[in-house]
C-alpha positions as CSV (number, residue, x, y, z in Angstrom):
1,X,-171.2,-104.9,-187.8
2,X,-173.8,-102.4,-186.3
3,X,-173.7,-98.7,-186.0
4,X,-173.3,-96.8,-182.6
5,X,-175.0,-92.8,-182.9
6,X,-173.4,-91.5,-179.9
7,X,-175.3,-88.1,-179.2
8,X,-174.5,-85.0,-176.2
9,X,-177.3,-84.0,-174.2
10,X,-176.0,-81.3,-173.0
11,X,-174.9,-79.5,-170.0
12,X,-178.1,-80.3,-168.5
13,X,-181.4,-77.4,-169.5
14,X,-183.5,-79.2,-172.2
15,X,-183.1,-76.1,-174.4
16,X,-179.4,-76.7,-174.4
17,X,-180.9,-80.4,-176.8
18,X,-179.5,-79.8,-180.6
19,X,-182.0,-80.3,-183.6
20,X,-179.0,-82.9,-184.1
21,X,-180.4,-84.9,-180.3
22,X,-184.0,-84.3,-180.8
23,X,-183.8,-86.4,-184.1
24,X,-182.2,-89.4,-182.9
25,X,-184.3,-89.2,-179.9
26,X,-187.1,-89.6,-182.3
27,X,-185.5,-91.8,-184.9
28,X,-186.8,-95.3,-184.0
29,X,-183.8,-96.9,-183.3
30,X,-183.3,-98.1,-179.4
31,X,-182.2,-95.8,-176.7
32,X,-179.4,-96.1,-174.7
33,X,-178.4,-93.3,-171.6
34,X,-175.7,-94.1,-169.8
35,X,-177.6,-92.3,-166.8
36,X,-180.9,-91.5,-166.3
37,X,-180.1,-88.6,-163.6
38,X,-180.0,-85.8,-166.7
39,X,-182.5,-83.3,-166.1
40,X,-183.0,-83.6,-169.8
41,X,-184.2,-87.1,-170.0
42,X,-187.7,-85.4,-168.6
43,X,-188.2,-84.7,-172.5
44,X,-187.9,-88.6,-173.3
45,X,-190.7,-89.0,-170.4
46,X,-192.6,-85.7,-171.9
47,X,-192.4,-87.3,-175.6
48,X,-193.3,-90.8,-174.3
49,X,-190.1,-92.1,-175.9
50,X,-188.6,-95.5,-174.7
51,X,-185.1,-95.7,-173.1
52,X,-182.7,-98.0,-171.3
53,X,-180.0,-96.5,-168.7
54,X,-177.3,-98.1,-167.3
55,X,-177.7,-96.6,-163.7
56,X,-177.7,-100.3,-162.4
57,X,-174.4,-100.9,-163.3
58,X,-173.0,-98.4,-160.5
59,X,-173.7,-100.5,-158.0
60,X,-172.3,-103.7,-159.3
61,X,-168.9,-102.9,-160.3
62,X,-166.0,-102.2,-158.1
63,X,-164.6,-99.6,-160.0
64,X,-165.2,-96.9,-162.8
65,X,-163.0,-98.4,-165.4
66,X,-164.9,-101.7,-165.1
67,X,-168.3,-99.8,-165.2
68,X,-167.2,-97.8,-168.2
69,X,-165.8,-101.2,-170.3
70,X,-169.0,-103.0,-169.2
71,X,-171.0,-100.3,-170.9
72,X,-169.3,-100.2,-173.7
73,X,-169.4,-103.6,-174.1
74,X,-172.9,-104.3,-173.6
75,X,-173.5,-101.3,-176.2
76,X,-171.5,-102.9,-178.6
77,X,-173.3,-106.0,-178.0
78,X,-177.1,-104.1,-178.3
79,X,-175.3,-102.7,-181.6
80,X,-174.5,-105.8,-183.7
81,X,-177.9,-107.0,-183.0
82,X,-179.6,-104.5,-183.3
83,X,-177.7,-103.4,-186.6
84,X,-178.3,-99.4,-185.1
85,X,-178.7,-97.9,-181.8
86,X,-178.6,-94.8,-180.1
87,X,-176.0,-93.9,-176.9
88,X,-177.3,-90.5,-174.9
89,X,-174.4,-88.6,-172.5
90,X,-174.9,-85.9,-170.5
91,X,-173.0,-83.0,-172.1
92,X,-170.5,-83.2,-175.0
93,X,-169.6,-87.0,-176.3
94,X,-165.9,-86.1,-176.9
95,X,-165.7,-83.9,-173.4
96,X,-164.8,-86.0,-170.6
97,X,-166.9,-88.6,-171.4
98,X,-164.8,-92.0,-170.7
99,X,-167.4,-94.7,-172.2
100,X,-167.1,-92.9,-175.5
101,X,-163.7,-92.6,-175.2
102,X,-163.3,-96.3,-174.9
103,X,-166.3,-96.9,-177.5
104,X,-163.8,-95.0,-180.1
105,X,-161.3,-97.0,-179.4
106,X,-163.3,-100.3,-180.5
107,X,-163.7,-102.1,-183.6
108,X,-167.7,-100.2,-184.1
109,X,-168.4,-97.8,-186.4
110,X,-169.8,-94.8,-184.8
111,X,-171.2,-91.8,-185.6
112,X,-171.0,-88.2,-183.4
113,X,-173.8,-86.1,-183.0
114,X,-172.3,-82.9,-181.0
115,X,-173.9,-80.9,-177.9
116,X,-173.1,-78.4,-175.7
117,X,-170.4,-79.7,-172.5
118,X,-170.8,-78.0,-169.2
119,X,-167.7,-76.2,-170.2
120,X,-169.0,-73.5,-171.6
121,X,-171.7,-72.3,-169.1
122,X,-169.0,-73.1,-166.0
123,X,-166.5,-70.7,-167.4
124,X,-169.3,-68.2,-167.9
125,X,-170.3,-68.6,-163.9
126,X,-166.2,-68.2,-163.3
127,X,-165.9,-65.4,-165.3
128,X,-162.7,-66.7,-166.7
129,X,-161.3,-66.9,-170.3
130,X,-160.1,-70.7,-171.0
131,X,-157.4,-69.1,-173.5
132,X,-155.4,-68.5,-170.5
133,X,-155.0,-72.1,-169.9
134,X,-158.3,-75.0,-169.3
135,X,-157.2,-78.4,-168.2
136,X,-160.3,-80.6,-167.2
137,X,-159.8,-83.9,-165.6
138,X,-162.0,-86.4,-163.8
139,X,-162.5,-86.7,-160.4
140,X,-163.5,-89.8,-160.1
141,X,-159.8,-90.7,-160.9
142,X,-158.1,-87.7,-159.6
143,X,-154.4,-87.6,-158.1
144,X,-152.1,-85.1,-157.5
145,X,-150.5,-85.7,-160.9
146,X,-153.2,-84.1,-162.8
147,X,-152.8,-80.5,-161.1
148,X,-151.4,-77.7,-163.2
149,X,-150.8,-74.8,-160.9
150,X,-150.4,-72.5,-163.8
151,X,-153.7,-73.5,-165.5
152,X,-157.1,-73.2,-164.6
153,X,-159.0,-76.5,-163.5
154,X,-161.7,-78.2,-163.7
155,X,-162.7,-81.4,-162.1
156,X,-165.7,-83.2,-163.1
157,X,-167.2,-86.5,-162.5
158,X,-167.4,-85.3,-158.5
159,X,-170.0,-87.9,-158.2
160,X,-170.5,-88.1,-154.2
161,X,-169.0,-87.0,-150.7
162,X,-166.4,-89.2,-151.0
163,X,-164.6,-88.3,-153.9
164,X,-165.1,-84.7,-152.7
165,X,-163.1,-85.4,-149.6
166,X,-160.5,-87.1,-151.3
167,X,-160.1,-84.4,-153.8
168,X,-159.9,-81.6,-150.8
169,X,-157.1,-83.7,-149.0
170,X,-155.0,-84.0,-152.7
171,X,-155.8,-80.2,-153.2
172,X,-154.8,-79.0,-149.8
173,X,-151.3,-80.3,-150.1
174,X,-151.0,-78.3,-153.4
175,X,-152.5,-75.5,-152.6
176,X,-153.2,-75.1,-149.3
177,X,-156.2,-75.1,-146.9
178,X,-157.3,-71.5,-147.5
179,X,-157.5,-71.4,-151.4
180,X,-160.3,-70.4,-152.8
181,X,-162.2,-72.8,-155.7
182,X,-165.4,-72.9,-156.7
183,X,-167.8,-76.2,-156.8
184,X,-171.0,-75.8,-159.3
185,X,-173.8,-78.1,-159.3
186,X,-175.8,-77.9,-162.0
187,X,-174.1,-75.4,-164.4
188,X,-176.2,-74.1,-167.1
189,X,-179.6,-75.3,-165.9
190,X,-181.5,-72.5,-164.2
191,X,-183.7,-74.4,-161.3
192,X,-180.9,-76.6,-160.3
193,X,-177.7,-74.1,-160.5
194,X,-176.0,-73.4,-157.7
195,X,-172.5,-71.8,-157.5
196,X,-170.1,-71.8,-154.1
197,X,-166.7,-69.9,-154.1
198,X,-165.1,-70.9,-150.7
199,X,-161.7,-72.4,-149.6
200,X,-160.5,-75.5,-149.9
201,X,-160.6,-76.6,-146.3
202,X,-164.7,-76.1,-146.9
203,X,-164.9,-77.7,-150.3
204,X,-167.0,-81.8,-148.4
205,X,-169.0,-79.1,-146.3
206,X,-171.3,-78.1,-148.9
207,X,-175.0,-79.1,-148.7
208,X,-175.0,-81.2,-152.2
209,X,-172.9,-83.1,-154.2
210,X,-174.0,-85.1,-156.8
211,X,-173.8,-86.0,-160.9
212,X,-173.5,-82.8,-162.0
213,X,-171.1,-81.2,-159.4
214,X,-167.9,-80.0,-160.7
215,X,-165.1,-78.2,-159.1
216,X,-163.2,-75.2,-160.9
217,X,-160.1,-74.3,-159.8
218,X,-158.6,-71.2,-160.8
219,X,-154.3,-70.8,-161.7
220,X,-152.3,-69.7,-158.8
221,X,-151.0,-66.2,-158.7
222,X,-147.1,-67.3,-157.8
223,X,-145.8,-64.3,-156.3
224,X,-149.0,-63.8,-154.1
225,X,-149.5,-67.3,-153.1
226,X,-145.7,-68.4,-152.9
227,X,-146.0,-71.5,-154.9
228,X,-144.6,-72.4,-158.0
229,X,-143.8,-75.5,-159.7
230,X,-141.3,-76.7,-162.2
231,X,-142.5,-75.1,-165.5
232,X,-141.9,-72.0,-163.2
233,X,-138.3,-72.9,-162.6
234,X,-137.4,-73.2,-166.1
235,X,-139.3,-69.8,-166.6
236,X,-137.2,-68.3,-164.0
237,X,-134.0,-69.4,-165.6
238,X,-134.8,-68.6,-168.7
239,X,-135.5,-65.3,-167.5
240,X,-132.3,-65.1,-165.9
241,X,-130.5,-66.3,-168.9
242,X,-132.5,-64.2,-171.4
243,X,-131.5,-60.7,-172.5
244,X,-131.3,-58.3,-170.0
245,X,-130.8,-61.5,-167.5
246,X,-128.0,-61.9,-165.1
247,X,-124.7,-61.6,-166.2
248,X,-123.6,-64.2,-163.9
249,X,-125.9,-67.0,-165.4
250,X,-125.7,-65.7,-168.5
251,X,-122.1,-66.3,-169.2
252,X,-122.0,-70.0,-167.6
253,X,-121.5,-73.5,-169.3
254,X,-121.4,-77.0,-168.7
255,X,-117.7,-77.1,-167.3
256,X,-117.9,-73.7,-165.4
257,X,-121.1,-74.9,-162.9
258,X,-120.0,-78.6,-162.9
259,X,-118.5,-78.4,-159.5
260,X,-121.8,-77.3,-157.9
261,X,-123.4,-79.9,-158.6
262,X,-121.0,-82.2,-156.7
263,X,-121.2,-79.2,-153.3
264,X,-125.1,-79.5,-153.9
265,X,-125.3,-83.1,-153.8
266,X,-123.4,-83.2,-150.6
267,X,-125.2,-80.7,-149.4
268,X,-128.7,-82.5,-149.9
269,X,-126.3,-85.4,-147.7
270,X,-125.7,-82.8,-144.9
271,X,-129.3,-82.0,-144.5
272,X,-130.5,-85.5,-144.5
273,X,-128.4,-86.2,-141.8
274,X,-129.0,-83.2,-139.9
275,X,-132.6,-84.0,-140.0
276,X,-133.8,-80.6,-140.7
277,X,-137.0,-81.1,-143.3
278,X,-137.2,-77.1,-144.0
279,X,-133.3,-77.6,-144.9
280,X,-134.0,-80.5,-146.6
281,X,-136.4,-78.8,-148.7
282,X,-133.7,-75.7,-149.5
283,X,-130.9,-78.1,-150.7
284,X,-132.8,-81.0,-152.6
285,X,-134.3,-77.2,-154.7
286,X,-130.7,-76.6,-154.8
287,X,-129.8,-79.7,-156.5
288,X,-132.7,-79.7,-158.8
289,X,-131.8,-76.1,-159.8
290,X,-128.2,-77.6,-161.1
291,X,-130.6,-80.3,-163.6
292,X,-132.1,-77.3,-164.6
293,X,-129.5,-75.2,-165.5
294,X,-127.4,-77.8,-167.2
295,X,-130.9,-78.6,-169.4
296,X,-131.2,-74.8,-170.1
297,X,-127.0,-74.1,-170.8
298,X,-127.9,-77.6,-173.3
299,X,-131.3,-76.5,-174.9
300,X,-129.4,-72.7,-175.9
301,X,-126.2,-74.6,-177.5
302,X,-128.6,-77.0,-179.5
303,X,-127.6,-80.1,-177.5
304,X,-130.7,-81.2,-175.5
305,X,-133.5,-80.5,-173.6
306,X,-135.0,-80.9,-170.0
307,X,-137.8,-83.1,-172.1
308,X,-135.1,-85.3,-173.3
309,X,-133.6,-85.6,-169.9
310,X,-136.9,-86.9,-168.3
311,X,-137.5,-89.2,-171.5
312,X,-134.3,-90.6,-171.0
313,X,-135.2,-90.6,-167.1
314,X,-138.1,-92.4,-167.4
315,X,-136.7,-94.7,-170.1
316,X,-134.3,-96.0,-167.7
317,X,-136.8,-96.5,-164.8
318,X,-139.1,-98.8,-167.3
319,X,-135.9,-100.6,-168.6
320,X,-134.6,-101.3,-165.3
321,X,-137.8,-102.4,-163.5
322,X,-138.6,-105.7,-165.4
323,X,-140.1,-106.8,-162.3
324,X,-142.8,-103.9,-162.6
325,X,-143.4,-102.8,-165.8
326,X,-142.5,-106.5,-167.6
327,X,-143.6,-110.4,-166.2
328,X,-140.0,-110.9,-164.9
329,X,-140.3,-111.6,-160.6
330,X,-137.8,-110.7,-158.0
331,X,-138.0,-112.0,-154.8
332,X,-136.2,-109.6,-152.5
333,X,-134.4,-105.9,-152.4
334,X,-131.1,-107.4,-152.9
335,X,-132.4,-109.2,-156.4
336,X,-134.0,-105.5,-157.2
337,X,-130.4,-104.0,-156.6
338,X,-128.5,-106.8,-158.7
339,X,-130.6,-107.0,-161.7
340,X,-131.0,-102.9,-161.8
341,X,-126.7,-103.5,-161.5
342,X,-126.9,-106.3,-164.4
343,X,-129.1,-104.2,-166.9
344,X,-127.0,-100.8,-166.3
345,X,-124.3,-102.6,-167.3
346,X,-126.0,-104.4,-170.3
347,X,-127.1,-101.3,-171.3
348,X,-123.6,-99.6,-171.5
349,X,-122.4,-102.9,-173.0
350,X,-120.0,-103.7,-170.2
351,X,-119.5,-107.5,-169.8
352,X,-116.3,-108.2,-167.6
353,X,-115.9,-107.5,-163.8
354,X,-112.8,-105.2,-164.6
355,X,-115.1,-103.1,-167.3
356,X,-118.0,-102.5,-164.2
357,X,-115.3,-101.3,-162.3
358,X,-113.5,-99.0,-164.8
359,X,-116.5,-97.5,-165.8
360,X,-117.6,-96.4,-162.7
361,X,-117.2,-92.4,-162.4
362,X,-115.1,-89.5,-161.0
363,X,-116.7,-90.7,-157.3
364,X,-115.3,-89.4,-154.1
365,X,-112.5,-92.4,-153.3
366,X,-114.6,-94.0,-150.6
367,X,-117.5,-94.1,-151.9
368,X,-116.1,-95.7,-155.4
369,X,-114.1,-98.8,-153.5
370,X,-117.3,-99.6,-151.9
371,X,-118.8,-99.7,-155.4
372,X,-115.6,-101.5,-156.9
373,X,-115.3,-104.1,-153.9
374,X,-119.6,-104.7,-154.5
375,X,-118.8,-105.5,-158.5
376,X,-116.2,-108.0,-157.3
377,X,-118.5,-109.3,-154.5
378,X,-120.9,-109.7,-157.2
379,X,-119.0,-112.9,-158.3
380,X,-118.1,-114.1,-155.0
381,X,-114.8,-112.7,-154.3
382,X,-115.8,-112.1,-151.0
383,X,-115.0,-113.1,-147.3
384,X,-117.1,-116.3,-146.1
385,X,-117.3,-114.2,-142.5
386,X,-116.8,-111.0,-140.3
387,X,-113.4,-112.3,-139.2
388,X,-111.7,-112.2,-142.9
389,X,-112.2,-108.3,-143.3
390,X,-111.5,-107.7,-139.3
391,X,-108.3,-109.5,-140.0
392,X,-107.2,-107.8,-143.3
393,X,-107.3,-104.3,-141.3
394,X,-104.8,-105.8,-138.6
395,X,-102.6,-107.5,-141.5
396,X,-102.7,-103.5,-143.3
397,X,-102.2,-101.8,-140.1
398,X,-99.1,-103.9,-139.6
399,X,-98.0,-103.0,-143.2
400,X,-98.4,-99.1,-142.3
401,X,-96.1,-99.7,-139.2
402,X,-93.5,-101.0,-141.1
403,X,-93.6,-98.6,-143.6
404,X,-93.0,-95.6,-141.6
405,X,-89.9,-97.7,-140.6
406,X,-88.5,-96.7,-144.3
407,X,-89.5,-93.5,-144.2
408,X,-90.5,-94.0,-147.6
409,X,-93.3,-91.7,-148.4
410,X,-94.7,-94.0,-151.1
411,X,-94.8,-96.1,-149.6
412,X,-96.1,-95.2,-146.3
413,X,-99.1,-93.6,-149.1
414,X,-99.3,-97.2,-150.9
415,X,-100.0,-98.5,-147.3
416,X,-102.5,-96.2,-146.1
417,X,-104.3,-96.5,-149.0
418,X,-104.4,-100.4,-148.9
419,X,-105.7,-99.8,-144.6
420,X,-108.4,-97.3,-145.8
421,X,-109.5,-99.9,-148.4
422,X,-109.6,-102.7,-145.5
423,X,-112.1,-100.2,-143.8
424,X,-114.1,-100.1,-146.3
425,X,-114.4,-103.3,-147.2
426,X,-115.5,-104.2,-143.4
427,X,-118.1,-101.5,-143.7
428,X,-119.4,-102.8,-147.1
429,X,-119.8,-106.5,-145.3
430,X,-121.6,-104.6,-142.3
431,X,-123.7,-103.0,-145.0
432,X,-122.6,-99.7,-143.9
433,X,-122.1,-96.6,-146.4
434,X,-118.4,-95.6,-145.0
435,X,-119.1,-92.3,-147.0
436,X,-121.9,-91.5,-144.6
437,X,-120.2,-93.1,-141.5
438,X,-117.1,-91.0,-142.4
439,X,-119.4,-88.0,-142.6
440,X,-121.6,-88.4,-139.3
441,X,-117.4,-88.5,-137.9
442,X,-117.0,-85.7,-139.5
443,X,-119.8,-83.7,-137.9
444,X,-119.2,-85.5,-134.1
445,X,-115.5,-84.1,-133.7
446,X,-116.9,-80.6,-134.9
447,X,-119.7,-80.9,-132.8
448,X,-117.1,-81.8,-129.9
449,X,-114.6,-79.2,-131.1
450,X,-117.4,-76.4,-130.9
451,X,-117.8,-77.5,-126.9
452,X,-114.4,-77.3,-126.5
453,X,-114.2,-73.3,-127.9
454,X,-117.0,-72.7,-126.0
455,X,-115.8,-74.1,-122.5
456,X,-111.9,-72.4,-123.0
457,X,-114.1,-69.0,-123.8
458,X,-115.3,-69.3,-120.3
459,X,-112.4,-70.0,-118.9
460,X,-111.1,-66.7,-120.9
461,X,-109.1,-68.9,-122.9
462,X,-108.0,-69.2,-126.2
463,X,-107.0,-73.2,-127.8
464,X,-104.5,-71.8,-130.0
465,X,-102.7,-70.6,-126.8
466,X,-103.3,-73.7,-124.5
467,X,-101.2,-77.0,-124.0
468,X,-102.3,-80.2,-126.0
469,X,-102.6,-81.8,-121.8
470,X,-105.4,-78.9,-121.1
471,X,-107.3,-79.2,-125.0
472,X,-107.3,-83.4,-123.7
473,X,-108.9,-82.3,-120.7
474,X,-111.5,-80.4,-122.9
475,X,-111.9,-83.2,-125.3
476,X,-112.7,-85.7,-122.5
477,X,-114.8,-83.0,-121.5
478,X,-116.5,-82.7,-124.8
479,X,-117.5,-86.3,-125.1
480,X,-119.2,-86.7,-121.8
481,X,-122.0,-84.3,-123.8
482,X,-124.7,-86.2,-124.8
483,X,-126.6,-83.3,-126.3
């Protein structure tokens, strides 16, 4: 089978080597680095003591999950025939070290030999405690995922300028331009050390970056700095909710806030369409607050949590995405929308037309015909052209003329209803939402409305006191505005 002895280094000084090292290094058995550029491997050249490195491989692959597998690989390989060999990393094997993390994970026996990571002498440089919060995560594969406001970071693996830059431009939009971080090259070894506390903006500036730079971020402050994240939210709340908390919040349920969540959702609409982005921001917080506080009201009556609504969450984005996550191909948007349509409904084991469409929820009326003419669309109950839904709108508006002949109420109602529906349908064959058509109405007349205040203000004028002729006039008036 073969035997792997997978030994740390250390951070980098050749005093930081463990008795542990320096007897595998003189063991016999073959010796494997998976890079040479280790200030420590001058005690393998000292000692005359044979090595391989796998340096060359940086340059062939394309990537660093290929490099890392195609080490492993060939150590595996080296291992079986050579029944035992020896692996040297820089630092600690088990601290960010992805070739041992992949070795592990193989069918090899290994065998740990411990050293000293660069965590240790980084923190002492920072002069922070990591009980307060570490998380360290490689930059060679960094995104804005990996950030933790409310932890220190650090980000290791900064191998050249490159990733620097791309780390400052992921960092910046977290925590802004002026931040300051500190990047450490050579942490714990005393000729190479150098430390640099700047801001963010500065962080590709810096004279060297190289295999043993690493980038520590410190956790925000949130009052200071203004940013918060949404671990701080649910803090908040909790606050707010907690004893001595808000009476308000503290007395609310389910039922009692449901409503808001319907005035928040249309409020997100409203500031869409406005196209105001610092709006925007405001309402779509405003909406998230209402998931919040229903997984908070849950999590204190022993119902559910906010985990379990984002397990559910993602659940339903991996079952619904075949096309992504599982072999099964789409070939257009409108396949995407059906099949997300066909597996919702498997899901809530719904199988006839008329189930979809009682199913559907409390939605505002236009919104859920749209949705109910769609399901029966679905399974071609449609019109072949534009002239079949043009034509049902005349045949309805007919139907609403003769009913406010009878002066039946009803029916006038019945007939209104069936003319709205008519509309909606041709909007749904226009591919047109009618609920934000109806809405961008909406805004027009008030936008109209407003002009015509302002201009019978000039005029010293009040509406409520003029004729419907001279409002007309306004109107008119109001629509020439192209503002």
């Amino acid at each position: 089978m073969g035997k792997i002895y997978i030994i740390g280094l250390g951070p980098g000084s050749v005093d930081h080597l463990t008795l542990g090292a320096i007897e595998r290094i003189h063991s016999g058995h073959k010796n494997f680095l998976r890079t040479e550029k280790h200030p420590t491997v001058s005690y393998f050249l000292k000692n005359n003591i044979d090595f391989e490195s796998f340096d060359y491989l940086y340059d062939k692959e394309e990537d660093f999950e290929g490099l890392y597998n195609n080490i492993a690989d060939s150590l595996i390989k080296e291992a079986r025939e050579r029944k035992v060999i020896n692996y040297f990393v820089p630092g600690n094997p088990l601290v960010a070290e992805k070739t041992v993390e992949i070795l592990l994970q193989k069918d090899i026996e290994t065998e740990i030999i411990s050293g000293m990571s660069f965590i240790e002498p980084m923190v002492e440089i920072v002069g922070r405690d990591p009980i307060n919060g570490l998380k360290i995560v490689d930059g060679s594969d960094f995104n804005s995922l990996m950030i933790d406001i409310n932890v220190d970071t650090i980000i290791t693996q900064v191998y050249n300028r490159r990733i620097m830059s791309d780390i400052k431009l992921i960092l910046a939009e977290i925590y802004g331009d002026e931040y300051n971080i500190w990047v450490i090259n050579g942490a714990g070894i005393e000729e190479e050390e150098k430390v640099h506390n700047i801001p963010i903006y500065n962080l590709d500036r810096i004279d060297k970056i190289g295999y043993l730079t690493s980038v520590y971020i410190p956790s925000v402050n949130n009052e200071r700095e203004g940013i918060y994240d949404f671990n701080n939210i649910v803090k908040i709340l909790r606050i707010l909710r907690g004893e001595n908390g808000c009476p308000w919040d503290i007395k609310q349920d389910h039922k009692s806030i449901r409503n808001c969540v319907i005035e928040e959702a249309y409020e997100v609409v409203d500031a869409i369409d406005s196209g105001d982005i610092d709006n925007f921001i405001e309402e779509l917080g405003d909406l998230l607050l209402q998931v919040i506080f229903h997984g908070e009201i849950a999590n204190d009556e022993g119902e559910f949590n906010l985990i379990d609504i984002t397990s559910k969450l993602a659940e339903k984005l991996i079952y619904r995405h075949p096309h992504i996550f599982l072999v099964k191909e789409v070939e257009n948007t409108q396949e995407v929308g059906y099949n997300w349509n066909e597996l919702k409904d498997s899901q809530r084991g719904l199988s006839s037309v008329v189930e979809k469409m009682t199913s559907l929820p409390a939605l505002p009326a236009l919104m859920k015909s749209y949705k109910i003419q769609d399901r029966a669309a679905q399974v071609g109950f449609d019109w072949d052209d534009i002239r079949g839904p043009l034509d049902k709108i005349m045949e309805e508006y007919e139907e609403v003329l003769e009913a406010i002949e009878t002066k039946d109420k009803d029916k006038i109602e019945e007939e209104l209803g069936d003319l709205l529906f008519a509309v909606v349908n041709l909007a749904r064959f226009l591919k047109v939402d009618p609920e934000v058509a109806l809405n961008g109405t909406n805004n027009k007349f008030i936008k109209r409305f407003a002009i015509m205040e302002k201009e019978a203000t000039k005029a010293g004028k009040k509406l409520e006191h003029m004729s419907l002729s001279q409002m007309d006039l306004l109107w008119d008036k109001a629509k020439e505005d192209k503002s």
